[in-house]
Every structure is written in structure tokens, then in C-alpha cells.
C-alpha distance (Angstrom), angle and dihedral (degrees) to the residues before:
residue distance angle dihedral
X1 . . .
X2 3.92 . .
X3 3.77 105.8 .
X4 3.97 116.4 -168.5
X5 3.91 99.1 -139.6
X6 3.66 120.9 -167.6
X7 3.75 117.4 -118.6
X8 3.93 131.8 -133.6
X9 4.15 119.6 -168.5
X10 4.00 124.2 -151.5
X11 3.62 138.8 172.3
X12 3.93 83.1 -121.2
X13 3.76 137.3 -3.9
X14 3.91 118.9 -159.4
X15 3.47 118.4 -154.7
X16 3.63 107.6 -143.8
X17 3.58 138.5 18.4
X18 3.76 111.8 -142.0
X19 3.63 113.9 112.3
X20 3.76 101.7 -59.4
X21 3.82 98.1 48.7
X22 3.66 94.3 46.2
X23 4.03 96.5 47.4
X24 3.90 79.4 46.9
X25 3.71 84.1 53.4
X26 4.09 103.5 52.8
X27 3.75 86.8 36.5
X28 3.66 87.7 59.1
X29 4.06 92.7 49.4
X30 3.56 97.8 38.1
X31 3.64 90.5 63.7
X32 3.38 95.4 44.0
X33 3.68 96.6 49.2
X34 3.89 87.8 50.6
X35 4.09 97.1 51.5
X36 4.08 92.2 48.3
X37 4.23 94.6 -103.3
X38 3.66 98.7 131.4
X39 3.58 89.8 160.5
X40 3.76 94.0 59.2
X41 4.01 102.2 130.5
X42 3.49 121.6 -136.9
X43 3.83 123.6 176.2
X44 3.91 129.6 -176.4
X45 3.66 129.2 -174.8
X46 3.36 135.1 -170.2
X47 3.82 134.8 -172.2
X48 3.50 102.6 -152.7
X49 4.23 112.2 88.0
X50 3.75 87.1 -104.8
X51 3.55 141.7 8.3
X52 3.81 104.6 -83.2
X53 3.66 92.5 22.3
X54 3.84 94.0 114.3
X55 3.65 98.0 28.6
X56 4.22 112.1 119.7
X57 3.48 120.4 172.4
X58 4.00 138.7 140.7
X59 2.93 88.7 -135.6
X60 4.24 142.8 -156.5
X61 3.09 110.6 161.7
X62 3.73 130.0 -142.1
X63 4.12 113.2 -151.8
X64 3.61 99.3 -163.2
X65 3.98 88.2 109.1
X66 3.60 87.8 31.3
X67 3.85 85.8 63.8
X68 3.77 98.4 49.4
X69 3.62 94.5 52.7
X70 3.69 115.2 35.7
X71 3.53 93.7 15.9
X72 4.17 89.6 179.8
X73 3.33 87.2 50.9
X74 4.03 92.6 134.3
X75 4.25 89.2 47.5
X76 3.88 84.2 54.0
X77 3.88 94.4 55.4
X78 4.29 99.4 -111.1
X79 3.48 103.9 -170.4
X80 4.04 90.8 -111.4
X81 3.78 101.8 115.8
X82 4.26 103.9 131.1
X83 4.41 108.5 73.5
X84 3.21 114.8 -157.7
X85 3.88 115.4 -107.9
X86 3.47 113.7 177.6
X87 3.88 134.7 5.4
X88 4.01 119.3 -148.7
X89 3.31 122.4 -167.6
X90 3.78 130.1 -162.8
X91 3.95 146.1 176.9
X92 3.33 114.8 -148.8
X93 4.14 101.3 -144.0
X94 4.28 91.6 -175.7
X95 3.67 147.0 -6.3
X96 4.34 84.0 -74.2
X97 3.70 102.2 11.8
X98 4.31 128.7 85.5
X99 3.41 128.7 153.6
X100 4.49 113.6 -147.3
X101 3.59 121.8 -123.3
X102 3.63 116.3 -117.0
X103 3.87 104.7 -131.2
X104 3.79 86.5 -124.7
X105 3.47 91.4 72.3
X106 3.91 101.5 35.4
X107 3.78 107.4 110.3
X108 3.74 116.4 -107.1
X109 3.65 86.2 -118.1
X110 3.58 90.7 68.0
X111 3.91 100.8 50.2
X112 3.76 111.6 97.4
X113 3.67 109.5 -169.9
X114 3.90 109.0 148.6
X115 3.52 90.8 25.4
X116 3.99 135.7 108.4
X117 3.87 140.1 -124.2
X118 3.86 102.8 -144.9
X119 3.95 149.1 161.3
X120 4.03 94.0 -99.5
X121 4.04 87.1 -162.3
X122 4.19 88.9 46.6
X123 3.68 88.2 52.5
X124 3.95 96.0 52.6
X125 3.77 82.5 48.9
X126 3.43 88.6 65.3
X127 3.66 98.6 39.7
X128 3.78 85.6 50.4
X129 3.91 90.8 59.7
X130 3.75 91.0 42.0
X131 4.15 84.2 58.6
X132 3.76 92.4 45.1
X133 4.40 88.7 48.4
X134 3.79 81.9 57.4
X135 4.08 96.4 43.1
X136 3.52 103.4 -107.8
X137 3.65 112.0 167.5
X138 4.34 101.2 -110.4
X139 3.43 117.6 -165.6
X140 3.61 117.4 167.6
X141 3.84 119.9 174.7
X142 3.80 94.7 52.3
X143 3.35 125.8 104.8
X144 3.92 126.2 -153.5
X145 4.11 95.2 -125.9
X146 3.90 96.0 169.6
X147 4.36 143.0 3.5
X148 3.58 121.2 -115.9
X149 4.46 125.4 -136.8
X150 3.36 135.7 -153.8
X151 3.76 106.9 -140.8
X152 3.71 96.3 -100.1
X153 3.70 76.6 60.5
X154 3.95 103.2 -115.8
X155 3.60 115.6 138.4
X156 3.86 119.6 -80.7
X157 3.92 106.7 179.0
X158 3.66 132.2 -85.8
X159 3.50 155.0 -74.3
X160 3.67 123.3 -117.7
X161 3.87 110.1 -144.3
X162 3.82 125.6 -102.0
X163 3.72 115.3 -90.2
X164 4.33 115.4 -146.0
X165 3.62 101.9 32.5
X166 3.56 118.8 149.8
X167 3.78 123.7 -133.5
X168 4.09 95.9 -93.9
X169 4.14 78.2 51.3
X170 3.53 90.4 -106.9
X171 3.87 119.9 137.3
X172 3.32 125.3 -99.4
X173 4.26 126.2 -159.4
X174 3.49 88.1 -97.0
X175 4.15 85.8 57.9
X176 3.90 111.7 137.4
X177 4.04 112.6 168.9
X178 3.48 120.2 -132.9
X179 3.81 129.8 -111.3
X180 4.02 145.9 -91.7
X181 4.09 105.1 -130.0
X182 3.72 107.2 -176.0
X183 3.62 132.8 -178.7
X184 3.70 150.6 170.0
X185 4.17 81.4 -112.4
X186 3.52 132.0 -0.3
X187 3.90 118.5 -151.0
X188 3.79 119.5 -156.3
X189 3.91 116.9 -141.1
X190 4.19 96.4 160.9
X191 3.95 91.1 134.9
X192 3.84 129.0 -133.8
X193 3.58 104.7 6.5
X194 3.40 101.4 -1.0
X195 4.49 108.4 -158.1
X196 3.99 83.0 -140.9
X197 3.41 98.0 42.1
X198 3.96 97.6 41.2
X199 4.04 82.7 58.1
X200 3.98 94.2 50.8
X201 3.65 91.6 46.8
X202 3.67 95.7 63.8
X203 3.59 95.7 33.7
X204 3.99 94.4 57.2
X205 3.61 87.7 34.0
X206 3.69 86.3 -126.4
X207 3.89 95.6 164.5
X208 3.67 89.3 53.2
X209 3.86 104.9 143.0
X210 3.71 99.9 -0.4
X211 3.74 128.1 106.0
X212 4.02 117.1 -87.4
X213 3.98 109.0 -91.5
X214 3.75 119.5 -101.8
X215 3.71 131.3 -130.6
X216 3.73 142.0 -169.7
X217 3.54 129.6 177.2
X218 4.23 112.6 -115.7
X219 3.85 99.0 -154.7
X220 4.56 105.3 -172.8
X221 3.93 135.4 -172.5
X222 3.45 121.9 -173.2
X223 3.98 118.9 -145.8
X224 3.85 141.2 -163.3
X225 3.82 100.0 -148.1
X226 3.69 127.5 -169.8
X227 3.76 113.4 -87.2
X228 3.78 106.0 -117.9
X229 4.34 84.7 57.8
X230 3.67 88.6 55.3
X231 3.34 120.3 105.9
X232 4.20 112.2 167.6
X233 3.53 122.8 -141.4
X234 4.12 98.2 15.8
X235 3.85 120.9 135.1
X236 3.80 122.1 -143.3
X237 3.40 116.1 -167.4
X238 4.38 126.0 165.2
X239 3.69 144.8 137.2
X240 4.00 134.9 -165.3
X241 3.95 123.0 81.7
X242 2.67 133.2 49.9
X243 4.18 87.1 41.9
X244 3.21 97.4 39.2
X245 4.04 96.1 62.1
X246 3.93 80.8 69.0
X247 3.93 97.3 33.7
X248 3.41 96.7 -113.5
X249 4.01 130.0 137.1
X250 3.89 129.1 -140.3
X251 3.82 122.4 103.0
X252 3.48 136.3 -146.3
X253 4.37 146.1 -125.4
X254 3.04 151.6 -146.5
X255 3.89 128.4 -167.8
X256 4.06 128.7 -171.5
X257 3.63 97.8 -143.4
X258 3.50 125.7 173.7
X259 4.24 128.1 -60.1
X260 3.35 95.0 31.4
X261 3.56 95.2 -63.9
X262 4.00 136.3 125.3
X263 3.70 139.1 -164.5
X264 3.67 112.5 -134.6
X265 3.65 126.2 174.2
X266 3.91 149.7 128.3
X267 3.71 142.8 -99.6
X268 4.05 119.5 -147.9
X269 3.20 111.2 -178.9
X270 4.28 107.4 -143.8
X271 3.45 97.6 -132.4
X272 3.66 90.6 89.6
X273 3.75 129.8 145.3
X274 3.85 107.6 -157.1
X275 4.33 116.6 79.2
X276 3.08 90.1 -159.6
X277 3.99 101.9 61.7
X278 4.11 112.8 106.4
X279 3.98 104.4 -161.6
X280 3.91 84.0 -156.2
X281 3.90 98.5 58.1
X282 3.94 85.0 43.1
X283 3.43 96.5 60.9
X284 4.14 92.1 44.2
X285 4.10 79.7 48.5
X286 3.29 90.8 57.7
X287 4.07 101.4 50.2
X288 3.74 73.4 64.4
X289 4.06 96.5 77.5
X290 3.74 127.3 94.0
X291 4.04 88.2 -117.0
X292 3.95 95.3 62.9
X293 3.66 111.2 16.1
X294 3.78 95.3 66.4
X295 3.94 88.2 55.8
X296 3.91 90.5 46.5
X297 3.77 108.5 37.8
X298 3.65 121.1 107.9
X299 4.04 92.1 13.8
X300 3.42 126.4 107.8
X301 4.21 135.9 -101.0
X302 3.70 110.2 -121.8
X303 3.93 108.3 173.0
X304 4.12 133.7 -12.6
X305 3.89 122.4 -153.8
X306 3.70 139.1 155.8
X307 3.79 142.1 -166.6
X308 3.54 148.0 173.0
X309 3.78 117.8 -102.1
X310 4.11 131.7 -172.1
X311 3.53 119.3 -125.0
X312 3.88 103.2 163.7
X313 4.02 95.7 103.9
X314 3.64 138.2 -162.5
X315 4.15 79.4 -28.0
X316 3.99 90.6 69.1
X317 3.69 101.4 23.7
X318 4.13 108.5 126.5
X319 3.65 130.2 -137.8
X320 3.52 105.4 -72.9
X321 3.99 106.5 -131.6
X322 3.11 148.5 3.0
X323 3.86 149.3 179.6
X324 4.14 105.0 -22.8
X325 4.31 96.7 -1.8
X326 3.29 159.6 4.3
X327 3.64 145.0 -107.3
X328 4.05 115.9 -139.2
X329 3.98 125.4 163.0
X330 2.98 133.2 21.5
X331 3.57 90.4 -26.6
X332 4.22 84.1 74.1
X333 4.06 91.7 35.3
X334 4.14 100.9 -103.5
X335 3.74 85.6 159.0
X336 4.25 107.8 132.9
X337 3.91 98.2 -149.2
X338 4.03 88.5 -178.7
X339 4.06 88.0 61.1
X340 4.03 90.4 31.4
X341 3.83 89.0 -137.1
X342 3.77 132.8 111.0
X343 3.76 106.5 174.3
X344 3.47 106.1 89.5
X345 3.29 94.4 37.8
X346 4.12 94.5 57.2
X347 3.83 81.2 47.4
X348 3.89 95.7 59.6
X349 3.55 96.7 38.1
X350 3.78 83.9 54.6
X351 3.93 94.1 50.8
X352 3.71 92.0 44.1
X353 4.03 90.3 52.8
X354 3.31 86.9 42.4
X355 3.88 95.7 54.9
X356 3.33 97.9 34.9
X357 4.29 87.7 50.3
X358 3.51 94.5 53.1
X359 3.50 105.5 47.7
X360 3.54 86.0 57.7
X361 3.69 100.3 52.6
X362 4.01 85.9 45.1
X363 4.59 84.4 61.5
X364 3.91 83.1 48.1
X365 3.41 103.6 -97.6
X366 3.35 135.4 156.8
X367 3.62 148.0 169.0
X368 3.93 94.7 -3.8
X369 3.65 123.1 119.8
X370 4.26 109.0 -81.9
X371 3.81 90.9 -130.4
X372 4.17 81.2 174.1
X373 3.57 90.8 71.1
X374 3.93 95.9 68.8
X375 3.36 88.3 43.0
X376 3.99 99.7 50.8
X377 3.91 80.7 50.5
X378 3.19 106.5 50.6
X379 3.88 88.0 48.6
X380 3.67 95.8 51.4
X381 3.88 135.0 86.6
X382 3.90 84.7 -104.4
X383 3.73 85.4 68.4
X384 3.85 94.3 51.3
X385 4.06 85.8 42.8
X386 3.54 92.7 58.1
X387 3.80 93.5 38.3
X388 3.78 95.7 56.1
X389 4.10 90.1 53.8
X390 3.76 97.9 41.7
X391 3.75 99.0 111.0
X392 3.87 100.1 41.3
X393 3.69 100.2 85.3
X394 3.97 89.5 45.6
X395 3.41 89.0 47.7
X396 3.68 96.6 53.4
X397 3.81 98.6 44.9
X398 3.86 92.8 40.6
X399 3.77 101.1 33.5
X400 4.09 101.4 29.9
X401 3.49 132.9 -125.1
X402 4.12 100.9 -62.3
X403 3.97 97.2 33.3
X404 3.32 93.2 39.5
X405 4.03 89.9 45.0
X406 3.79 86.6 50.0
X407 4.20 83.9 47.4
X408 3.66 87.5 57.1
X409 3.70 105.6 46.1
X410 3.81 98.2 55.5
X411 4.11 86.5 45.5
X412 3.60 91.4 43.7
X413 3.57 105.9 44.4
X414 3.90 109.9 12.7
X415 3.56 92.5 39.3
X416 3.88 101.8 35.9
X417 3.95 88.2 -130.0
X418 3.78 95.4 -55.1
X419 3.58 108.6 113.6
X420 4.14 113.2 171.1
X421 3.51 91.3 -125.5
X422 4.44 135.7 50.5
X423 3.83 111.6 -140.3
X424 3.90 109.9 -147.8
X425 4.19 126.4 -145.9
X426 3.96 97.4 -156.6
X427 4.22 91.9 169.1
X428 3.80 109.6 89.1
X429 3.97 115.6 -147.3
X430 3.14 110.6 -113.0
X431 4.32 90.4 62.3
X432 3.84 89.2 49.8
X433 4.11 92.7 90.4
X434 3.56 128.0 123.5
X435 3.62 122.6 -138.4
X436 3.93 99.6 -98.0
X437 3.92 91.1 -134.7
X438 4.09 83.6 70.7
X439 3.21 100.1 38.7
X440 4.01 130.5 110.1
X441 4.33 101.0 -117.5
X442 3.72 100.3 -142.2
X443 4.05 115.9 -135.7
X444 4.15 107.2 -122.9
X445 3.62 117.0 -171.0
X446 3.98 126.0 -121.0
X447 3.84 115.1 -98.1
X448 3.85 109.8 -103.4
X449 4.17 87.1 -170.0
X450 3.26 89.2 -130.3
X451 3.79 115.4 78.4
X452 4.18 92.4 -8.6
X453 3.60 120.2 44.6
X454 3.78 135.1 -171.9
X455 4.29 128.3 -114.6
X456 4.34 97.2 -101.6
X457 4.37 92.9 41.1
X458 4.04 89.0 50.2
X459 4.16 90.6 45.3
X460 3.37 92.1 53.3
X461 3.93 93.9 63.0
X462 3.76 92.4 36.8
X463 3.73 82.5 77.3
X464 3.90 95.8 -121.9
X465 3.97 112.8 -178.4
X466 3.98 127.5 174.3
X467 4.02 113.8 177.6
X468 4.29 96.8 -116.3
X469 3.79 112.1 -104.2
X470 3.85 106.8 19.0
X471 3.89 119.3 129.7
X472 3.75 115.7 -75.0
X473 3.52 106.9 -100.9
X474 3.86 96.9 -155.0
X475 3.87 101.4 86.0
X476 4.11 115.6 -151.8
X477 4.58 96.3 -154.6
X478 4.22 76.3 -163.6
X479 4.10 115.4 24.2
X480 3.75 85.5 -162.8
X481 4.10 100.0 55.1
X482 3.85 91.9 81.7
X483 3.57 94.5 60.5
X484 3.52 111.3 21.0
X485 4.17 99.2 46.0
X486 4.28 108.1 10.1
X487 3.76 92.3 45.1
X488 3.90 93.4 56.0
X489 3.82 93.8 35.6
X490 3.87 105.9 37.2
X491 4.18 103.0 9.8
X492 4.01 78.0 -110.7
X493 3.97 111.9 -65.4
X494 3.23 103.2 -150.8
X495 3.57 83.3 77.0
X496 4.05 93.7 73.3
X497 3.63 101.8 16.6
X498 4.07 94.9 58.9
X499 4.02 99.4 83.6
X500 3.82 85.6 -155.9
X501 3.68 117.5 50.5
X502 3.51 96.6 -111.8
X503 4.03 96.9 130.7
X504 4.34 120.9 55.5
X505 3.57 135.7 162.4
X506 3.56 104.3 -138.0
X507 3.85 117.2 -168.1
X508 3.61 121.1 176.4
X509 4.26 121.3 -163.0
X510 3.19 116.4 -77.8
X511 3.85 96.0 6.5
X512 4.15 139.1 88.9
X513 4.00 114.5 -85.5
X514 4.04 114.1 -108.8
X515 3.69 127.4 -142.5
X516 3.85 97.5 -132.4
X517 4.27 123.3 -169.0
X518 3.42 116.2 -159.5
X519 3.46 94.2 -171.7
X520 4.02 89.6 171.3
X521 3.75 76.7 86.8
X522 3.84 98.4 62.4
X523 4.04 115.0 137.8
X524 3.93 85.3 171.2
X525 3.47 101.3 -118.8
X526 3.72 102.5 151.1
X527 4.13 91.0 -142.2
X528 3.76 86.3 121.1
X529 3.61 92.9 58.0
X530 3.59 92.9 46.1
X531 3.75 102.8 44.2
X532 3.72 103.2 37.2
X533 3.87 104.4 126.8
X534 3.73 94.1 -152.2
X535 3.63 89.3 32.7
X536 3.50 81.3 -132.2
X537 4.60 92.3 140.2
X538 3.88 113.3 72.9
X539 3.74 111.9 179.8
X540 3.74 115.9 -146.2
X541 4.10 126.9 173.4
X542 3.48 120.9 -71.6
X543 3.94 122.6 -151.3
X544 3.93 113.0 -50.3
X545 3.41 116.4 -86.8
X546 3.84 101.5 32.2
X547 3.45 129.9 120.4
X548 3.63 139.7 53.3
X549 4.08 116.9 -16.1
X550 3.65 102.9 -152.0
X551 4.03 129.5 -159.4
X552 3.57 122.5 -145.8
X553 3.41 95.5 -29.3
């Protein structure tokens, strides 16, 4: 249907307003503030309800980029309150065994003196109303749905998706069309896997040369646990069973933040081999060992979440702009997997963009590509950051969990990150699968709702909300591939690797099994994009607003 959409013009729009977009966004104002352009327009939006609604992360925080750009932060009440004071790390060698890492051996990586346990989503709160004191243009609730040209086919802005459409994508009386955002440049800040950014990538060629990006799936729970367990400002870190049972790599935390609370959760990385594997049922598994359930039992569940996360490193990490914009966060992959943190790095990435973007507009430029960005980068500590942790994802995936442990802490600390040689990870995850007829069938244990929980309990307090009868916005390319190739091959893994339910094969007696998508269920993980063996599922934005409402996570 032709839809007349009104249009809306910026100096630059952001798309995105977790950490990256938002440091992007005071950058952007700072600067302009300090050279006299008052009238510089910056606009931000978000597709989560609120800024911080989406936002899922362990999560220690790093404040070198912190520092930089709100270097008062602390006077201006940043919600980083809980220093870390000691880090523990352990491998788990069976379902009741683990051996504790002297901190001799840790890598440096690992050690997090200076550093902060925090609310990730309370923190872009703040940032968000740090934006808004400098008049940034917020608008949360709309979702970036598709990118805008000019004809010589540079970027122009976006679109923000239609609002009221019923399931068949037909409007309904509450129909309100979507808008026309253009700027001079348009950064992209969608996170992991960004829809928009996934697009540019292959239409720039932008990962031309580099290794293919790599994913795992972060799954968190947030606990009230009883006082006398509590111990504020101590860092668990470990790895080993229950993975390892199915040889697969990740690891998992747990943080003593503040109130009696911790953040514990689970890192799988998506290169894994078995079909059968349900990153979900591992991390209930794993509440199950001597290490963590003492801390946990007899406290309560407050909220559930999880999200995709890269972890391929300066190895996989794109071109950086191109004709009209730029990508910066985790949108590009700034992730440091060595460190396990992703925060500051967003940030900087943000503030170089930022710099970099406005200096440009100030010459009179405008919808050319920011070459200066690349540049800025790959002069900046965030280059040496990422440099320093290139090889520990490879290592990992290629090398497993003790090998490639050992890998890391002779690069890490005997070699201060500079290891004479780069280890590449050429085999993307989703064509890592095993044919589920080979393939070891791991025994998970039944949810006792008390200390392990099933998929549809743990959605419900993630918040998860979908406007009824809007388009599906899990796309099948081919409606049969689920049941006609992934059932045969992999007994259909979006079964297990979904953390929220969303996909079943349903068969009734007598009839043909169905693939079903509930995608009511949708926390917005990505996983299902990533994993897909056919990569048959492509995730794009549903209606503004929906999706998981998370607390204090």
C-alpha cells in the first residue's frame, strides 16, 4: 500500500540508545555546545518502551570511557555505587566437582580492580537523562523498521516502522504510519546483530576480508539472596560442566551487587556442535552445582532475560562506515571477550563516531563516507583493547576451554596481549551442527520452580509484551525448511536454542508435525538469527514498544 509518511531532518540520527548510541549522543552535543552550534540536531530512538528497557548485561563495568565523557560522572549520581573487591574464578570439573583458580594464574584480563558491578539498563537510564539535559532528541517506542538512500545510493536516514498493523499487515483504525528521519549521517547503535546493521554490512561489503563474526547467547537472572550469603562487590567468574558434558564452550557469573541482590547468568558461545544442547536448561543445570546453589537456594527470582552477544574481536570487526553513516557498538562487534565486558568499549566507539561525525559536518560535509572514523579508532586505546584480546575467542572455540585457557594466560599475562601470531575462526555458527542422530542427548532436569525454572514461567517476569495481531516479526525465507530439512538433520533447534519458547513442533495423531512461532514470546535475543542452520529465520523489529521490559537489570 503507498503510505504518505511525514518526514523529520537532523544533523544526525542514532539508531539505538543503549550505551553506544547514547555516548554517541552527548558526544555529539558536547561538541556542539562548545563550538557555539546550539542548533546542532541530534535525534535518538529507541525501540524498547524506555531507554534501558531492552538493555541485558552481567555486567562490570569498566569507566575508562565513562571518565572521558562525563568526567563528574560520580558528582552527577551514575548509578555505579558497588566496586569490585575480589574476583574468583572456578572450573567446574563435574556435576559436584571444581577446582579454584589461584589468582596467580587468573589472566589479567579477568582481574577487575577499579572496576564496577552495575545495573547495565540503570546506567543507560542515566545516560539517557544526561542526553535529554543536553537536548538530544529521545524517542523511545519507535523502532527503526527500514534505511533510507539517496539515489547515488549513500545512506539518507531511516524509517521508523508502521504502528497499527494487523497480522496479514493490513491496517487497523488504530493505523499510524511511521516516519522519514533524515540526516547529514546516520549512526547505527542496534546492538548484537543489529536487523539494520546486518543489511548494511552486506550491502557495503563491510566484512570483506575479515573473519565471520561470532556469537554466544548471554542468558541472566537476577536474585534477592538471604543476607548472611551476601557478599557486595565479589566477582565470580568459571567455566566447565555443565558445557563441557556436550563439548561446548561459554562460561558463566555471578556478581554480589548491591541490596542483597546478584546477577547470575551464562555465556554459550554459538559455535556449538551438539543439536541437542538448550542454553536455557544449561544454565538451570548449572544452579544445580555445589559452587552456585548454596549462594542461590532459598532466595527469591526477581527478573529473567537473555541476549545475543559478539565475541569474535578485532578478527571479525567490519569496516566501520560507509557512504551516509556509521556502525559503532555492538552493532560493529566492539565486544572485548578476553576482559568479558562491552560497555566501555560501545561508549568509545560512540565518542570516536561521534568526533569523527562532527568534525565533518562542521567542513560542510554531508552524506559521504566518515573515513576519519576508522582512523580515530584505530588510533585510540579501543584499538589496542581490542588488539590485546584478539585471539581469545579463537582460542577458545579452536583450542577448548583448558588449552585454550592455558593459550590465554601466557598471551594475557606473559605477553601483555601481544602474541607474535593472530589465530583465525573461519567457521560461522550457525554451520557448526551435528547431525542430531550422532549426537550425545544431554539429560536436563524438571523445573522444581523454586531454584530451576522452565522457558514460559521465566518470560513472564522478563516483562515480555507484543501488541496482539501485528505481523510476525520472525521471517521463515522457506516455511517448509523447519520441517522438511532441520527436523531430520538437527530434531529442529530452535526448539532448545530459543531461551523463550517461541519456536515448537507441534504434531497431532494421525496428522503432519508443524513448525509453530510464538513470537508473543520474543525477548529479542537475536540467537535465532544467528544459529539458524539454513539461515532460513531473519528477525526484523516488531511494533515500538514490544519486547521484554526489564528491571534493574
Amino acid at each position: 500500500m503507498q503510505i504518505q509518511r511525514e518526514s523529520m531532518e537532523f544533523d544526525v540520527v542514532i539508531v539505538g540508545g543503549g550505551p553506544a548510541g547514547l555516548s554517541a549522543a552527548i558526544r555529539l552535543r558536547q561538541l556542539a555546545i562548545a563550538d557555539g552550534r546550539d542548533d546542532f540536531s541530534v535525534c535518538v530512538i529507541e525501540k524498547g518502551s524506555e531507554f534501558g528497557a531492552h538493555t541485558l548485561s552481567g555486567a562490570v563495568m569498566e569507566t575508562r570511557a565513562l571518565d572521558e565523557l562525563i568526567p563528574d560522572w560520580q558528582q552527577k549520581n551514575a548509578p555505579l555505587t558497588v566496586a569490585a573487591t575480589e574476583d574468583r574464578v572456578y572450573m567446574l570439573t563435574g556435576a559436584t566437582k571444581s577446582v579454584k583458580l589461584p589468582s596467580s594464574i587468573i589472566p589479567s584480563s579477568m582481574h577487575n580492580e577499579g572496576n564496577y558491578i552495575v545495573s547495565l539498563g540503570n546506567v543507560v537510564r542515566w545516560l539517557a537523562e544526561q542526553a535529554e539535559s543536553l537536548e538530544v532528541m529521545m524517542f523511545p517506542g519507535f523502532a527503526a523498521s527500514d534505511i533510507l538512500y539517496h539515489e547515488d545510493g549513500s545512506v539518507r536516514g531511516v524509517v521508523t516502522g508502521d504502528m497499527g498493523l494487523n497480522a496479514k499487515g493490513e491496517p487497523k483504525p488504530s493505523f499510524e504510519a511511521g516516519y522519514e528521519l533524515v540526516a547529514k549521517y546516520t549512526i547505527f547503535a542496534e546492538g548484537c546483530r543489529g536487523h539494520l546493521g546486518k543489511r548494511l554490512i552486506s550491502r557495503f561489503h563491510l566484512d570483506k576480508g575479515k573473519d565471520p563474526q561470532h556469537y554466544g547467547i548471554g542468558l541472566k537472572e537476577l536474585w534477592e539472596i538471604d543476607a548472611d550469603k551476601h557478599e557486595t562487590g565479589v566477582i565470580m567468574h568459571g567455566s566447565g560442566w555443565p558445557l563441557s558434558e556436550t563439548g561446548t564452550t561459554g562460561g558463566w557469573f555471578l556478581y554480589f551487587a548491591e541490596n542483597n541482590q546478584v546477577s547470575f547468568g551464562l555465556v554459550v558461545d554459538l559455535s556449538y556442535h551438539n543439536p541437542h544442547v538448550s542454553p536455557f536448561d544449561e544454565l538451570q543445570r548449572l544452579k544445580l552445582h555445589p559452587v552456585i546453589r548454596p549462594i542461590l537456594e532459598g532466595g527469591k527470582r526477581l527478573s529473567y532475560g537473555a541476549r545475543a552477544l559478539t565475541k569474535g574481536g578485532l578478527n571479525s570487526l567490519p569496516k566501520l562506515s560507509f557512504a551516509g553513516g556509521v556502525l559503532i557498538g555492538d552493532d560493529a562487534g566492539f565486544l572485548n571477550p578476553a576482559k568479558i565486558k562491552g560497555t566501555h568499549t560501545a561508549m568509545k566507539s560512540g565518542m570516536l563516531a561521534a568526533e569523527s561525525i562532527f568534525n565533518a559536518i562542521k567542513a560542510g560535509r554531508s552524506g559521504d563516507e566518515v573515513h576519519e572514523y576508522q582512523t580515530a579508532f584505530e588510533n585510540s586505546w579501543l584499538f589496542d583493547d581490542a588488539y590485546q584480546a584478539r585471539n581469545f575467542s579463537p582460542a577458545q572455540h579452536r583450542m577448548g576451554a583448558w588449552l585454550g585457557g592455558a593459550f590465554s594466560f601466557v598471551e594475557q599475562n606473559l605477553l601483555n596481549g601481544k602474541m607474535p601470531l593472530t589465530i583465525n575462526d573461519t567457521t560461522p555458527d550457525f554451520s557448526t551442527l551435528d547431525k542430531a542422530s550422532h549426537a550425545y542427548k544431554p539429560d536436563y532436569p524438571r523445573a522444581d520452580g523454586k531454584l530451576t525454572f522452565d522457558k514460559l514461567s521465566s518470560v513472564f517476569i522478563s516483562n515480555t509484551n507484543h501488541a496482539e495481531d501485528q505481523p510476525c516479526h520472525l521471517r521463515l525465507t522457506d516455511p517448509t525448511v523447519p520441517i522438511a530439512s532441520n527436523l531430520p538433520l538437527y530434531a529442529e533447534p530452535a526448539q532448545r536454542y530459543c531461551p523463550a519458547g517461541v519456536y515448537e513442533v507441534v504434531q497431532k495423531e494421525g496428522e503432519e508435525p508443524q513448525f509453530v512461532i510464538n513470537s508473543q514470546n520474543c525477548v529479542h535475543c537475536k540467537t535465532c538469527d544467528i544459529k539458524d542452520p539454513a539461515q532460513n529465520i531473519t528477525w526484523v523489529a516488531p511494533e515500538g514498544g514490544g519486547g521484554p521490559n526489564y528491571p534493574n537489570m
